[in-house]
C-alpha positions in Angstrom: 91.4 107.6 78.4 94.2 106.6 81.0 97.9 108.0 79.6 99.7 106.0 82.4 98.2 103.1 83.5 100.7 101.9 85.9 100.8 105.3 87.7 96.9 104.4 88.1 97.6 100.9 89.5 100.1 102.5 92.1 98.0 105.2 92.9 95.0 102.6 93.4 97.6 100.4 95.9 98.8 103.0 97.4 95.4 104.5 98.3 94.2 101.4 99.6 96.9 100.9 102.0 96.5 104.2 103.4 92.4 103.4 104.0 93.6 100.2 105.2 91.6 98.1 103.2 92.7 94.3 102.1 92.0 94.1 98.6 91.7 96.7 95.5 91.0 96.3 92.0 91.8 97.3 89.3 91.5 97.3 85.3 93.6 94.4 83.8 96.5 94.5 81.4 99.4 92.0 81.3 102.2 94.9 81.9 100.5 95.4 85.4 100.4 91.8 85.8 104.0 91.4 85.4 104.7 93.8 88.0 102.6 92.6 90.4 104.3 89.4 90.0 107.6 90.7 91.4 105.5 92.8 94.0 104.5 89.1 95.2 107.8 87.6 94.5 109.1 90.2 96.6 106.8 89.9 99.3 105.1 93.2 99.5 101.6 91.7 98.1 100.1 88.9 99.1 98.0 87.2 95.8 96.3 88.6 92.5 93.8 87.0 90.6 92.4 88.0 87.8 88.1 88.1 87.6 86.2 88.6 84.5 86.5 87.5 80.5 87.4 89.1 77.6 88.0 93.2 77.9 85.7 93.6 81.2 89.1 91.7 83.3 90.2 93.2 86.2 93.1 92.6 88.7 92.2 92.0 92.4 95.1 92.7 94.5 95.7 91.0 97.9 97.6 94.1 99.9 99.8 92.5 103.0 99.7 93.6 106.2 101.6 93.0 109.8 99.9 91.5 112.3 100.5 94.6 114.3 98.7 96.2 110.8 101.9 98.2 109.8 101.2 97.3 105.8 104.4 95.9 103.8 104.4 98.8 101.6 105.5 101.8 103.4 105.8 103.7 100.1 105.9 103.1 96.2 106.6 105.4 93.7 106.9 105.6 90.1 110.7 106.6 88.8 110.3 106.4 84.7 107.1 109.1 83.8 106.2 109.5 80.2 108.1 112.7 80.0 110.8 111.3 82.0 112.6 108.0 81.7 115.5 106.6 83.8 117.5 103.7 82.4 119.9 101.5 84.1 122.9 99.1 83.1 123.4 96.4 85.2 126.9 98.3 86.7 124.9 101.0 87.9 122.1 98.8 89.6 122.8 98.9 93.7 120.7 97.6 96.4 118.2 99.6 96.8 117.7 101.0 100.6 120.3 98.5 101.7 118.7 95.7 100.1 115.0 96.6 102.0 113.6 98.0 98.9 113.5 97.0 95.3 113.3 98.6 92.0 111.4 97.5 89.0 112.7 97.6 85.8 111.5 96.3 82.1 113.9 94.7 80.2 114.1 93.2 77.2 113.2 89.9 79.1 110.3 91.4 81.3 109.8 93.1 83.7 112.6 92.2 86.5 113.5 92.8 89.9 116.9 94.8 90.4 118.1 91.7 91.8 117.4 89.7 88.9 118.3 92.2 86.4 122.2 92.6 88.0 122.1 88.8 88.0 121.0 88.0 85.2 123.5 91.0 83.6 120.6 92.9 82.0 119.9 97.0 82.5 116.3 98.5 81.7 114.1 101.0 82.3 113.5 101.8 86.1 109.7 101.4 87.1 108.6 101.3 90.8 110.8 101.5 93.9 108.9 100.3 96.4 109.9 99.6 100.4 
């Protein structure tokens, strides 16, 4: 039994960047779906797809690269830990690293970029920070 399945995804991405290696997969859930779509609205993923029917799904994640093979995620962490949470109101939310990082939060319209979230006047629980 996993107790935090998004620490597993990063772990998995994270891994895989450091071996270098283009894709990795994962077990599926929609949660980790959501946040890999603002990984790849951000631009720090390439693609996921999602292989497989019914509870045997997986994710497989596209990582991005340079052409000079520096990858686009330098590092990603998880802020919020089960025995831990950070929360956010939109006030408090500041560009991250000068704007060359992003936060991902859950709010009570999905999970959000920190850009999204201060437009869109929302505050949530702090994710990922990835850059």
């Amino acid at each position: 039994m996993m107790t935090d399945p998004l620490a597993d995804m990063l772990t998995r991405i994270r891994n895989a960047i450091m071996m270098r290696h283009e894709q990795v997969t994962m077990p599926h859930s929609r949660f980790k779906e959501s946040v890999l779509k603002v990984l790849k609205k951000e631009g720090f993923v390439v693609d996921f797809e999602t292989v497989g029917s019914g509870t045997k799904k997986a994710l497989v994640v596209a990582l991005k690269y340079a052409t000079d093979g520096t990858a686009a995620i330098t590092n990603i962490r998880k802020v919020s830990k089960p025995g831990r949470r950070f929360f956010g109101g939109y006030q408090e939310l500041k560009p991250f690293r000068g704007g060359l990082g992003v936060r991902i939060l859950t709010t009570s319209k999905g999970v959000v970029s920190e850009a999204e979230a201060r437009n869109q006047k929302l505050g949530g629980e702090i994710l990922v920070e990835v850059w």
